[in-house]
PAZADREN-740299 format. One record per residue (C-alpha): y, z, x. Coordinates in steps of 0.5 Angstrom, whole numbers, padded with zeros to 4 digits, always signed. Example, Ala and Ser with C-alpha at 12.3 -4.5 7.8 and 13.67 -1.06 7.14 Angstrom:
2
-0009+0016+0025 -0002+0014+0027 
***
This chain:
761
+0035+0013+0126 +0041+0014+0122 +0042+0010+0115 +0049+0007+0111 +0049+0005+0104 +0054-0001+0101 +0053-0003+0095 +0046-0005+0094 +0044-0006+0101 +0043-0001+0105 +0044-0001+0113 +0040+0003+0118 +0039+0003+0125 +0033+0004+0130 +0034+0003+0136 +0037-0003+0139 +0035-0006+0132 +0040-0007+0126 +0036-0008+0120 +0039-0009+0113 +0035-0007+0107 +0035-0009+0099 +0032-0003+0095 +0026-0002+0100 +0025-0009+0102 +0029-0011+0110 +0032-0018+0109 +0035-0018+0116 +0034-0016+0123 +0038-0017+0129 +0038-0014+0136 +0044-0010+0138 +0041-0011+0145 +0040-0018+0147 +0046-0022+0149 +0047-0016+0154 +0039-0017+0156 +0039-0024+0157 +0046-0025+0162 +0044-0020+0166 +0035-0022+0166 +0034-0022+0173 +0037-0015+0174 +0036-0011+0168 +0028-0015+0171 +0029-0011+0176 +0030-0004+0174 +0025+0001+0169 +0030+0006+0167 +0038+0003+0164 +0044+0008+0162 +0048+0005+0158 +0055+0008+0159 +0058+0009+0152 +0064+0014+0154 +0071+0015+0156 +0073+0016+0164 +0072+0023+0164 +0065+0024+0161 +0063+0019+0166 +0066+0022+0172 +0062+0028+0170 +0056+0025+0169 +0056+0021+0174 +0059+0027+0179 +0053+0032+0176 +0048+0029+0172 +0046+0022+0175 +0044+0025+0182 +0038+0029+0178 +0037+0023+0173 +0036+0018+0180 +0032+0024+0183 +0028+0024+0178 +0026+0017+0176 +0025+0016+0184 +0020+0021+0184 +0016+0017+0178 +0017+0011+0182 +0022+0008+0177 +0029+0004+0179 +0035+0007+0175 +0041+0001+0173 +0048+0003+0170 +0051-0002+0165 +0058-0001+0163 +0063-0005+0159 +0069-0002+0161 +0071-0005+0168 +0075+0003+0169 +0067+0005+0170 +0065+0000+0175 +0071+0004+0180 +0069+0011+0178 +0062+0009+0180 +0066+0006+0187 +0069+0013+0188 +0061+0016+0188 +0059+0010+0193 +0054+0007+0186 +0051+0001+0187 +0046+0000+0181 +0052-0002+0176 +0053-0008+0173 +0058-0010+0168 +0058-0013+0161 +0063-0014+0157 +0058-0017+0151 +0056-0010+0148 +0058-0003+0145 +0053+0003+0144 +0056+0006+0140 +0051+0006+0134 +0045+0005+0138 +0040+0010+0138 +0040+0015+0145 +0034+0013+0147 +0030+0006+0146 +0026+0002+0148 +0026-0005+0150 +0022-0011+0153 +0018-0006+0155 +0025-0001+0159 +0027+0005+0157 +0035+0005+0155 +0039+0011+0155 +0046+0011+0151 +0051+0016+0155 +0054+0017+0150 +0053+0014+0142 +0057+0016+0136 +0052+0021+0134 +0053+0025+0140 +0060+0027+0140 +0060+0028+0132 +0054+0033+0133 +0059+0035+0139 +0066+0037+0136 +0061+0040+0130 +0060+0045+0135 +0066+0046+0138 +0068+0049+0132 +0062+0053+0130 +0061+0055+0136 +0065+0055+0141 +0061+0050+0144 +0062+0047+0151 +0061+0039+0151 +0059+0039+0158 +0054+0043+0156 +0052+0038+0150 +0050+0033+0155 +0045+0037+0158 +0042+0037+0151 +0044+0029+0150 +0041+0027+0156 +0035+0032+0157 +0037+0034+0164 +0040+0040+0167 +0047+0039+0170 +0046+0040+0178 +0052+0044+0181 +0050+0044+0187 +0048+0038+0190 +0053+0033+0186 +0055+0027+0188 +0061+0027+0193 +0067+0022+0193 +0068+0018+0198 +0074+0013+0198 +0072+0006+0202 +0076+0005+0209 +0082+0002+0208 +0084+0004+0200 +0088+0009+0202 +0092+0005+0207 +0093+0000+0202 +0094+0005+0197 +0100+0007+0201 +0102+0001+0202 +0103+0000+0196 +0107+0005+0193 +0112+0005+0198 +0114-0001+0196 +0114+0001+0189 +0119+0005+0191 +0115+0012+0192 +0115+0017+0198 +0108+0019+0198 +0109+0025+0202 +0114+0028+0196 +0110+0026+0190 +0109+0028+0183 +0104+0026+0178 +0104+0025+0171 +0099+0024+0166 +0101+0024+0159 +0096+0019+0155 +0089+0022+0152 +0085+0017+0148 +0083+0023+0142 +0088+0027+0143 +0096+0029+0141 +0100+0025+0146 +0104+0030+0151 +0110+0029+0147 +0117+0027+0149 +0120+0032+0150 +0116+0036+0155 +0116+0029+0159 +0123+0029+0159 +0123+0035+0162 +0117+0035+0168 +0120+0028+0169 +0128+0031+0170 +0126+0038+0174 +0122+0035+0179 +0127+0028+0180 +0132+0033+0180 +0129+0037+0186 +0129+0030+0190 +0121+0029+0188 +0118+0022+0186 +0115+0021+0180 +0109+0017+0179 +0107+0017+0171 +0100+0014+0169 +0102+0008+0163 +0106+0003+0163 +0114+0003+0162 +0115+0004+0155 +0122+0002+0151 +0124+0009+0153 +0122+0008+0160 +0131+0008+0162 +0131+0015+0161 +0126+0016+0167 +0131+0014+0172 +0127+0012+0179 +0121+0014+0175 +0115+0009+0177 +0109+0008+0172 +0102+0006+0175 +0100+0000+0171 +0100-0003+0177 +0096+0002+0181 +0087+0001+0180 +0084+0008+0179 +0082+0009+0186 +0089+0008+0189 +0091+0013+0184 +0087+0018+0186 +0087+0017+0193 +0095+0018+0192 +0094+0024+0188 +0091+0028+0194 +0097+0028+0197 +0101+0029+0190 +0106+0037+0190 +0103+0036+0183 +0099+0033+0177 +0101+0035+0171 +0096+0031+0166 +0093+0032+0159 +0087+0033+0158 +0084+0026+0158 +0079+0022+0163 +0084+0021+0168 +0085+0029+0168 +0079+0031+0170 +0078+0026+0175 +0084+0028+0179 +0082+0035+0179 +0077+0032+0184 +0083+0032+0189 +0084+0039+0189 +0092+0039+0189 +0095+0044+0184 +0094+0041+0178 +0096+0044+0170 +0092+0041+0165 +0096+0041+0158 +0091+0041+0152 +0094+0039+0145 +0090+0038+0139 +0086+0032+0136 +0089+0027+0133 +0087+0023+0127 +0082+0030+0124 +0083+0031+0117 +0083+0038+0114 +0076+0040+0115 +0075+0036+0121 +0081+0039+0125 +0081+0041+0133 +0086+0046+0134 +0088+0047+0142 +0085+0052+0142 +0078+0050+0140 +0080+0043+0145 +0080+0048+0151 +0075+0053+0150 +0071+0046+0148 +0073+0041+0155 +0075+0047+0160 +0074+0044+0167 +0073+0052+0170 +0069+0052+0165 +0064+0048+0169 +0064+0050+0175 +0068+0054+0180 +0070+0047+0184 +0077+0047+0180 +0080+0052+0182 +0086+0048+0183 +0087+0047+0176 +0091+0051+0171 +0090+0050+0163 +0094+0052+0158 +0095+0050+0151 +0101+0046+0150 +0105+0052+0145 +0104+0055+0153 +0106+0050+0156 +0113+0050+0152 +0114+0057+0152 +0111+0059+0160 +0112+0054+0164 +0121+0055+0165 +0121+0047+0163 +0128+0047+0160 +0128+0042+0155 +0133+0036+0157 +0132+0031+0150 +0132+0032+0144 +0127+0031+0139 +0126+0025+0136 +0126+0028+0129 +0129+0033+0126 +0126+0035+0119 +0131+0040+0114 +0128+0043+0108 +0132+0047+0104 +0129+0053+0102 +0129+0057+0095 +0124+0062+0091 +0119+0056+0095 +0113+0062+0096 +0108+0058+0092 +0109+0051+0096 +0112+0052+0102 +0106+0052+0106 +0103+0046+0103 +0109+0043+0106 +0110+0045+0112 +0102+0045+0113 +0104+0037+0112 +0108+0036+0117 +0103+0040+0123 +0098+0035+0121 +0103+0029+0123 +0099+0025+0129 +0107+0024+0132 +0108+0031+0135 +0116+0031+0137 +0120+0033+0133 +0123+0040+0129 +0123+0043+0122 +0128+0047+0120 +0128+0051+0114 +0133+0053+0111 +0133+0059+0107 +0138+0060+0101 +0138+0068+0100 +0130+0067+0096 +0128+0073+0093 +0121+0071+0094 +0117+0071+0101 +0118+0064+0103 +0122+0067+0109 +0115+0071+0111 +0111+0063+0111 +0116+0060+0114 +0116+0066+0120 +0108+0067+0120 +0108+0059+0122 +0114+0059+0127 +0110+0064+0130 +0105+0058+0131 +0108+0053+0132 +0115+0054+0135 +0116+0047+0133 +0118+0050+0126 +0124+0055+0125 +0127+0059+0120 +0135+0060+0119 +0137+0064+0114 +0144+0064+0110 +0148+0070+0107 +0150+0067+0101 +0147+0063+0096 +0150+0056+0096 +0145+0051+0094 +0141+0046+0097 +0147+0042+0099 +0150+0047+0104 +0144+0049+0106 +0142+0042+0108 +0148+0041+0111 +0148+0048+0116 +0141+0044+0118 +0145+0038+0120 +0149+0042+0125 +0144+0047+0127 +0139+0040+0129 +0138+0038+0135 +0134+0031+0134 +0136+0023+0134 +0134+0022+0127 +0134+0027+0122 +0131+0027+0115 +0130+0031+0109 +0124+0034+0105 +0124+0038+0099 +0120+0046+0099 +0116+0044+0093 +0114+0036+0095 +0110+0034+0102 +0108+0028+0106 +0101+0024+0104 +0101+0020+0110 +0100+0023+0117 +0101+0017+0121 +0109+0017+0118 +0113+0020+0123 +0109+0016+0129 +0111+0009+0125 +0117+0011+0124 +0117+0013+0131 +0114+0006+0132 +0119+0002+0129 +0126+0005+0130 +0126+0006+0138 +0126-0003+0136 +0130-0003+0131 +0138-0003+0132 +0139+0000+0125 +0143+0008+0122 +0138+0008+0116 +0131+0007+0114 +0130+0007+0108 +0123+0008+0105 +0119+0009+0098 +0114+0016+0095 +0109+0017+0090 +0109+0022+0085 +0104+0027+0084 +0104+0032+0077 +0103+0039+0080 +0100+0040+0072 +0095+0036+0072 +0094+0036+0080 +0094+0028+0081 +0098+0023+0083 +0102+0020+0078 +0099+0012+0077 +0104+0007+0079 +0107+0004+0072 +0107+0011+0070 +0112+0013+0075 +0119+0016+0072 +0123+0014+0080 +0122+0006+0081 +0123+0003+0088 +0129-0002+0087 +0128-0006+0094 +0126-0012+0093 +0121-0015+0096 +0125-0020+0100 +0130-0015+0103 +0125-0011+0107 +0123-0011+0114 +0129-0013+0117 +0136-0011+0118 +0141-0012+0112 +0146-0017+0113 +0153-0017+0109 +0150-0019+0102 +0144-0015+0102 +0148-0009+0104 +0153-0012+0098 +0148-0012+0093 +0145-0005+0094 +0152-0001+0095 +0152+0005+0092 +0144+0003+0089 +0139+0004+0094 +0134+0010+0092 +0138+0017+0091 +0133+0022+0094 +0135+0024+0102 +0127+0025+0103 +0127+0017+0101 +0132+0017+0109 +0131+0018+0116 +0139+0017+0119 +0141+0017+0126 +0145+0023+0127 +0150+0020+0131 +0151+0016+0125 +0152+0022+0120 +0157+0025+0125 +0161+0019+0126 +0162+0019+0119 +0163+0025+0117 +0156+0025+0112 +0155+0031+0110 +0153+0033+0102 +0157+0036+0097 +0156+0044+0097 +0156+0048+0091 +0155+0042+0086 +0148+0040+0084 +0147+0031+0085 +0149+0033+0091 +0143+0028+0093 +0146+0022+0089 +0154+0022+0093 +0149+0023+0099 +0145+0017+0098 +0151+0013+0096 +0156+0015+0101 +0151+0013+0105 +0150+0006+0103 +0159+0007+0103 +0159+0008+0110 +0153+0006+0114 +0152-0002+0116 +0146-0002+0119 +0141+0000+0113 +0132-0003+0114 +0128-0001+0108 +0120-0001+0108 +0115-0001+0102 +0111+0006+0106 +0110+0011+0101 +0109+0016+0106 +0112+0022+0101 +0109+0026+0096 +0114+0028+0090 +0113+0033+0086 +0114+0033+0078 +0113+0039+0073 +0115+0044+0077 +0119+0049+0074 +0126+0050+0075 +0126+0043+0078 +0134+0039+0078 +0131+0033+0074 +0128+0038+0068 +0136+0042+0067 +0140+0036+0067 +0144+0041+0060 +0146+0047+0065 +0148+0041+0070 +0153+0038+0066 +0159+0040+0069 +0158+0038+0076 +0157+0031+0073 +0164+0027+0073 +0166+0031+0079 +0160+0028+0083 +0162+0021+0081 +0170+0023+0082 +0167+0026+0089 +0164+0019+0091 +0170+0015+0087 +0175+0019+0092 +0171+0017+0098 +0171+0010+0097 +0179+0008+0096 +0180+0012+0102 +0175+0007+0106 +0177+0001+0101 +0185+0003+0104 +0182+0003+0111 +0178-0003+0110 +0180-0009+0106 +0173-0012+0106 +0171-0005+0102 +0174-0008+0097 +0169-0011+0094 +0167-0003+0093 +0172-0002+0088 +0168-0007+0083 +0161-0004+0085 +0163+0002+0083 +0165+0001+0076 +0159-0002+0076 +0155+0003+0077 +0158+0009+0074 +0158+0006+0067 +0151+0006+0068 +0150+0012+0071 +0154+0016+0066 +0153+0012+0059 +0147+0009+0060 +0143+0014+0064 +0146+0021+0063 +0149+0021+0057 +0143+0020+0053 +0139+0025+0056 +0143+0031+0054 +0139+0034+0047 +0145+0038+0044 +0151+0035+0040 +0156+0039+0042 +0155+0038+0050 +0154+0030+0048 +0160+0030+0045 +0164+0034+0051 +0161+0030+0056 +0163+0024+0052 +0171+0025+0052 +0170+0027+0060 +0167+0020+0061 +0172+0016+0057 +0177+0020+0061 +0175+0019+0068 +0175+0011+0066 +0182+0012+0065 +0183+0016+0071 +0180+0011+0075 +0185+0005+0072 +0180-0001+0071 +0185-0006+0070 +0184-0014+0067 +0183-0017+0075 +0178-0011+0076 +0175-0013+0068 +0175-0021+0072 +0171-0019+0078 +0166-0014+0075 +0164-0021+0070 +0162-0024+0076 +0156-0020+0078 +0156-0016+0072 +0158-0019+0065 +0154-0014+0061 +0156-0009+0064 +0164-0011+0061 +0161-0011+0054 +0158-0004+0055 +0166-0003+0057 +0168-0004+0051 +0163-0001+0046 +0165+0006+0051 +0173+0004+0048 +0170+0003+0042 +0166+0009+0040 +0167+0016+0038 +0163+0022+0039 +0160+0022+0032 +0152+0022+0032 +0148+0020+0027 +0145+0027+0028 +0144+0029+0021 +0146+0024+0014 +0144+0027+0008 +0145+0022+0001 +0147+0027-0005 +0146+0025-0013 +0149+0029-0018 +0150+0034-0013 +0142+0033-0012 +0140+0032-0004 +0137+0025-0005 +0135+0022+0002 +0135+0025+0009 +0136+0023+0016 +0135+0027+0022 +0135+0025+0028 +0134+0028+0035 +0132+0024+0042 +0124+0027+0041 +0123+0026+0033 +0127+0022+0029 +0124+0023+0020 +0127+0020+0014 +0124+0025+0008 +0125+0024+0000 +0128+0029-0004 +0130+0033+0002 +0124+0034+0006 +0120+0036+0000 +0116+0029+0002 +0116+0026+0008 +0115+0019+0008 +0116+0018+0016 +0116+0021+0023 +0116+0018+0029 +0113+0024+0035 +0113+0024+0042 +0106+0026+0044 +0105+0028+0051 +0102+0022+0056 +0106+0017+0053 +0105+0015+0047 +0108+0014+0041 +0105+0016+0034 +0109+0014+0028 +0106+0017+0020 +0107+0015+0013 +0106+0019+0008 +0102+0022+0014 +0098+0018+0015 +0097+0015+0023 +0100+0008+0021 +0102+0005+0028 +0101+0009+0035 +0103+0007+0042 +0100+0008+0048 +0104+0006+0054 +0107-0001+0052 +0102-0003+0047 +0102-0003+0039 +0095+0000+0035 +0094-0001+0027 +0091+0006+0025 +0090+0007+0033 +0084+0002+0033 +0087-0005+0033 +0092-0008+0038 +0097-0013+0035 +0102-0013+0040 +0106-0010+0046 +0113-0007+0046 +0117-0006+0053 +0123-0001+0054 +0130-0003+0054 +0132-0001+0061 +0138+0003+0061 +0139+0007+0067 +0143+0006+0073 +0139+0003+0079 +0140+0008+0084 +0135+0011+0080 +0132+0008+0076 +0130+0011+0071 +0127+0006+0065 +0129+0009+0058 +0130+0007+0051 +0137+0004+0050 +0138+0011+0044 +0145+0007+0040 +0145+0015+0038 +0154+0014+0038 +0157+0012+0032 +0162+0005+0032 +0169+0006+0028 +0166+0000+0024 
***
C-alpha cells in the first residue's frame, strides 16, 4: 500500500483498489483491475495465478527467459494454472519467441500503481513490475551498486534459473519470410549490420557516434539495418534501411546472421544478444534524472550488465559511451549538432555550475568550448578536471588577453557544430530539455537564427529575479513568434531584437557567410553582434522559452561598469553604422535600414546611455561625442521625413539633442546678500533641497534597495513608493506611478526619463 496527499484529499492504493479519502474518512473506491477482469472472464476463469506484465522489452525477455520456467514449475506443483496478461503487443511476440501459449492481451490496463502482489476474485495477481519496484531498484543502483537483475529475484520471491532457462525457438517459415522480406527492402543478409540506437530510459546514442558506425560499414560495403524509423535526417544514412516494418521476431531472426549489432542498452539489446553474433553494448547515462537522482554510465552498466547475469553473453562487449568514442577507432564523420562557446575570465567561482548545466542536457550532441582569455585564477584547471570526463567539453587557451569579443570569435573558428551558440561563465541553463527542443525544432524550421528569452537570477540573494522585476525585457511580441519572420517582421525588429548572444542559436554556415564575427578588444561587442545579426540574417524564428539563467550582481559584471566603458561606446554605434551603408550600397532594399538606424541610435545613445553615467564631467564628454557622431552620420530633412513615418517622437527627441547644452542641473545655490539661501543638488540617486544651506533639510528623495522610493520632509517619511505603488506615511495607498520608458529596445531597459540636461531656454 502507498499513499498521495493533494490538498485535503488523500489518495491510497491497495492492491487493485484505488481509494480516496478526506481526512480519515473514504468517499471513493475504484478498482484498477475490473475492465481487464471482465474482457478476459472466461480465461483468467481458468487460471489461479496471473502476471501482469509491467515492464520494458528486456526485463520481459529476462523474466520470461529465467524466471517464469521456475515460477510455472512451482505453480504446477500446487496444481495451479499460471496466465500472463500484457498490454504491450511488443510482449506477445517475445513470448512467441520462448514458444508461451498462456498469454493474452489487454490493452485496458497499466500496472503501474498496483501493489506487487493482490488478490482478486479469489486469484492471486502478480505485477512484474510496478513503479515501486524500479524506484527501489535505481536507489540501489547507486547505493549499492546493485544489479537489477538480481532485484527481480527479490521482486518476484524467486531464484532465477540459470540452467534450465527457457530456449528460443523461431517458428518454421519466420526466418524464410524474414529473408524475404529484407532482400526486398533492399538488404543483403549475409553482409548485414545492425544498430539499435534508441532506449527508452536512457540517453540516446547520439548522432554523431550513428553517423559514424553507419559510413564505416557503408563504406566497407555492409548493409545497414537501424531499429526506428526514418527521421528527418534519415538522408544522411544513404542506403540505410530502417526496420519500422520488421516485427521483433523477424528482427531477431535476421540479426542471427548480422557481422554485428551495435545496440544501446535498451530491450531490444538484451533480446538480440540472445543471438550470439558479435555484438557491443553502448551504455549512456539516464535521461530525465535530476540532480540527486542522476544514473552515470557508469552505475548504468554495473547496474544492467548482461555478463553480469550469466556467462551465456559471451558475445557481448559492454562499454560506456565516453569508451565507446575514444576506443573503438570510429572516426567522427558529422559534426555535432551544437557548438556551445563560453568565454572565459577569472570565472573560478562559476564555471562549474555552468558547465555542470550543460552535461545535465537530455540531448547528448553536441560540444562546449571554453575559451580562456589568460585568467589568473583556476577556471583552467575546472574546465580541464571535466574535459577529462567528458570529451564533449574542451578547453582553448589564448596568449593574450583580448576580451570576450575575440575569445568568442576564436570559438567560432575553432567549432565543429551546425548551430552554435553562446553562454556566459557566470550564468546557466534552468532547463535540461533546452538543446533537444532546439533540436526538435530547427531540423524542420528553415530558419539562420532562433531567437529565445532568459530569466534572471540575483546571485546576492540566490533567487530568481520575478518577472515585473527584471531589468532585461523580451521585446517580441507575441504574434511574432513561432514562425519565420516575413519582410515586415524583420523590418520591425532591425537592429532591436535582444542584444545578448546567449538569447541566439545561429547556423554556422550563416555566421561564415556573412562574415558575423564580434567586434574585438571593445566592450558591447554583444550589441553589434545582435544588431549585425538582425542586418544580414533573413530567416530569423523567435520563441517565448526561457531556458537561461542570467546572472545579476556579480561583480566585475559589463552592465555594473557602464562609466570605465564609455569610449567604446560611439565606435560600437559608428562600427554598426560602417556595416550598414556598405549593405545598404550593395542592396537597395536595406534602404530602409538607414532610418531604423537613426531611430535606434537616438535611443540607445540619449535615452539609454546617457542617463546612466553618475559623473558630470564624463556625461559632458560623452554628450559632445554623441552630438558629433549625428553630424558624422549627416541625418538629412528626407531622413527627418521618413523617420516621422514610424517614429514621430524620436524627431522631437532630434531636436531637444540640437537644442540642449552640456550643463546639468548639478548644483544651484540661491545666495542673499552674500548668504547662501537655498540649495539644489541633484545626482541620479538622490535629489534634496536644503534651506539656509543644508542646515535644514526640507526634502529628500532616496533609493532604497528592493525598488522602492522614500521621500521626507522635515524627516518625516511623507510618501514612500513600493515598485509602482504610492503609500502616505508608508501605510496608505493612494495611487500608482509608472516609469517613462526611456531606452533603446534592443535592450529594453525601463528607466526614468531623468531631463538632468539644462535647455538654452
Amino acid at each position: 500500500m502507498y499513499g498521495k496527499r493533494s490538498f485535503l484529499i488523500e489518495k491510497k492504493v491497495s492492491g487493485q483498489y484505488k481509494e480516496y479519502f478526506f481526512k480519515t474518512h473514504r468517499v471513493w473506491r475504484r478498482s484498477l483491475f475490473s475492465k481487464t477482469f471482465n474482457l478476459n472472464k472466461e480465461v483468467i476463469s481458468k487460471c489461479d495465478c496471473i502476471y501482469l506484465l509491467n515492464a520494458n522489452i528486456g526485463e520481459v525477455y529476462l523474466f520470461l527467459k529465467f524466471y517464469y520456467p521456475k515460477i510455472e514449475k512451482r505453480n504446477l506443483l500446487n496444481n495451479k494454472k499460471t496466465l500472463l496478461i500484457t498490454n504491450n503487443l511488443a510482449h506477445l511476440q517475445i513470448a512467441e519467441l520462448f514458444s508461451i501459449k498462456n498469454i493474452v492481451y489487454s490493452p485496458h490496463f497499466s500496472a503501474d500503481e498496483y501493489s506487487s502482489k493482490f488478490k482478486y476474485r479469489g486469484k492471486e495477481f502478480f505485477v512484474v513490475f510496478n513503479h515501486a519496484h524500479y524506484v527501489k531498484t535505481e536507489r540501489n543502483i547507486r547505493a549499492n551498486n546493485e544489479h537489477y537483475f538480481r532485484s527481480m529475484a527479490s521482486a518476484l520471491s524467486i531464484v532465477p534459473d540459470l540452467e534450465g532457462y527457457n530456449k528460443i525457438k523461431l517458428a518454421s517459415g519466420v526466418s524464410q519470410h524474414a529473408l524475404d522480406k529484407a532482400r526486398k527492402a533492399g538488404l543483403d543478409p549475409n553482409n548485414l549490420i545492425i544498430i539499435i540506437p534508441h532506449a527508452n530510459s536512457c540517453k540516446d546514442l547520439g548522432d554523431e557516434v550513428l553517423f559514424s558506425i553507419v559510413n564505416k560499414f557503408e563504406n566497407l560495403g555492409y548493409s545497414i539495418l537501424v531499429n526506428g524509423e526514418r527521421s528527418s535526417e534519415g538522408s544522411k544514412f544513404g542506403k540505410t534501411i530502417f526496420s519500422s516494418k520488421f516485427s521483433i521476431t523477424e528482427l531477431f531472426s535476421l540479426a542471427r546472421r548480422a557481422k554485428h549489432i551495435y545496440a544501446v542498452r535498451c530491450g531490444l539489446a538484451e533480446l538480440l544478444a540472445e543471438t550470439k553474433r558479435p555484438m557491443t553494448i553502448i551504455y549512456t547515462e539516464f535521461k530525465n534524472r535530476s540532480k540527486d537522482e542522476k544514473l552515470s554510465e557508469e552505475m548504468v552498466l554495473k547496474g544492467f550488465s548482461l555478463q553480469e547475469i550469466s556467462s551465456l553473453y559471451s558475445n557481448v562487449k559492454e562499454v560506456t559511451l565516453s569508451e565507446f568514442k575514444m576506443n573503438f577507432g570510429i572516426t567522427l564523420v558529422s559534426e555535432p549538432f551544437f557548438s556551445i562557446i563560453i568565454p572565459i575570465y577569472n570565472a573560478e567561482k562559476y564555471i562549474e555550475r555552468c558547465l555542470r548545466s550543460l552535461s545535465n542536457q537530455s540531448f547528448a550532441n553536441f560540444e562546449v568550448i571554453c575559451v580562456d582569455d589568460c585568467s589568473t585564477d583556476a577556471s583552467c584547471q575546472i574546465v580541464s578536471n571535466i574535459s577529462k570526463k567528458d570529451d564533449r567539453f574542451r578547453l582553448v587557451r589564448k596568449a593574450k588577453n583580448a576580451g570576450p569579443g575575440a575569445a568568442r570569435n576564436t570559438g567560432i573558428r575553432t567549432s565543429s557544430g551546425k548551430w552554435i551558440t553562446f553562454a556566459d561563465a557566470d550564468d546557466f541553463y534552468c532547463d535540461n530539455d533546452f538543446l533537444q527542443k532546439a533540436h526538435d525544432l530547427l531540423l524542420n524550421a528553415k530558419c539562420d537564427m532562433l531567437l529565445f528569452d532568459h530569466v534572471e537570477y540575483d546571485e546576492s540573494a540566490n533567487k530568481f529575479v520575478c518577472p515585473e522585476h527584471r531589468r532585461f525585457l523580451f521585446n517580441i511580441n507575441d504574434k511574432h513568434l513561432n514562425h519565420v519572420w516575413n519582410e515586415g517582421e524583420r523590418n520591425k525588429y532591425l537592429f532591436e531584437i535582444p542584444p545578448f548572444p546567449f538569447t541566439k542559436i545561429i547556423s554556422k554556415n550563416a555566421i561564415l557567410k556573412n562574415d558575423l564575427f564580434f567586434p574585438e578588444r571593445m566592450f558591447y561587442e554583444d550589441c553589434a553582434f545582435s544588431n549585425i545579426a538582425s542586418l544580414v540574417l533573413t530567416n530569423i524564428y523567435a520563441v517565448n522559452w526561457q531556458p537561461y539563467a542570467y546572472c545579476q550582481n556579480i561583480p566585475g559584471q559589463t552592465t555594473q561598469n557602464l562609466v570605465k566603458h564609455l569610449n567604446d561606446i560611439i565606435p560600437i554605434h559608428n562600427l554598426i553604422f560602417t556595416r550598414m551603408n556598405r549593405l545598404c550600397s550593395a542592396n537597395q532594399n536595406l534602404v530602409f535600414a538607414r532610418i531604423k538606424f537613426i531611430s535606434v541610435a537616438l535611443r540607445s545613445l540619449a535615452l539609454y546611455f546617457l542617463p546612466q553615467i553618475n559623473d558630470y564631467g564624463k556625461a559632458e564628454q560623452f554628450f559632445y561625442e554623441m552630438k558629433k557622431f549625428f553630424e558624422i552620420i549627416k541625418i538629412s530633412k528626407s531622413d527627418i521625413k521618413e523617420l516621422s513615418k514610424i517614429a514621430p517622437a524620436d524627431v522631437q527627441l532630434l531636436k531637444q539633442i540640437e537644442s540642449w547644452t552640456p550643463g546639468m542641473l548639478y548644483s544651484w545655490c540661491f545666495v542673499l546678500f552674500g548668504c547662501p539661501i537655498l540649495t539644489y543638488n541633484r545626482s541620479f540617486d538622490v535629489a534634496k533641497l536644503s534651506f539656509i544651506h543644508k542646515k535644514i533639510e526640507i526634502f529628500k528623495k532616496k533609493e532604497i534597495l528592493g525598488y522602492k522610493t522614500k521621500i521626507s520632509v522635515f524627516g518625516i517619511p511623507v510618501l514612500i513608493r513600493k515598485n509602482h505603488t504610492f503609500f502616505l506615511f508608508g501605510i496608505i495607498p493612494i495611487g500608482k506611478f509608472y516609469c517613462f520608458p526611456a531606452f533603446t529596445e534592443n535592450y529594453n531597459f525601463s528607466l526614468l526619463k531623468l531631463n538632468f540636461l539644462r535647455s538654452k531656454k
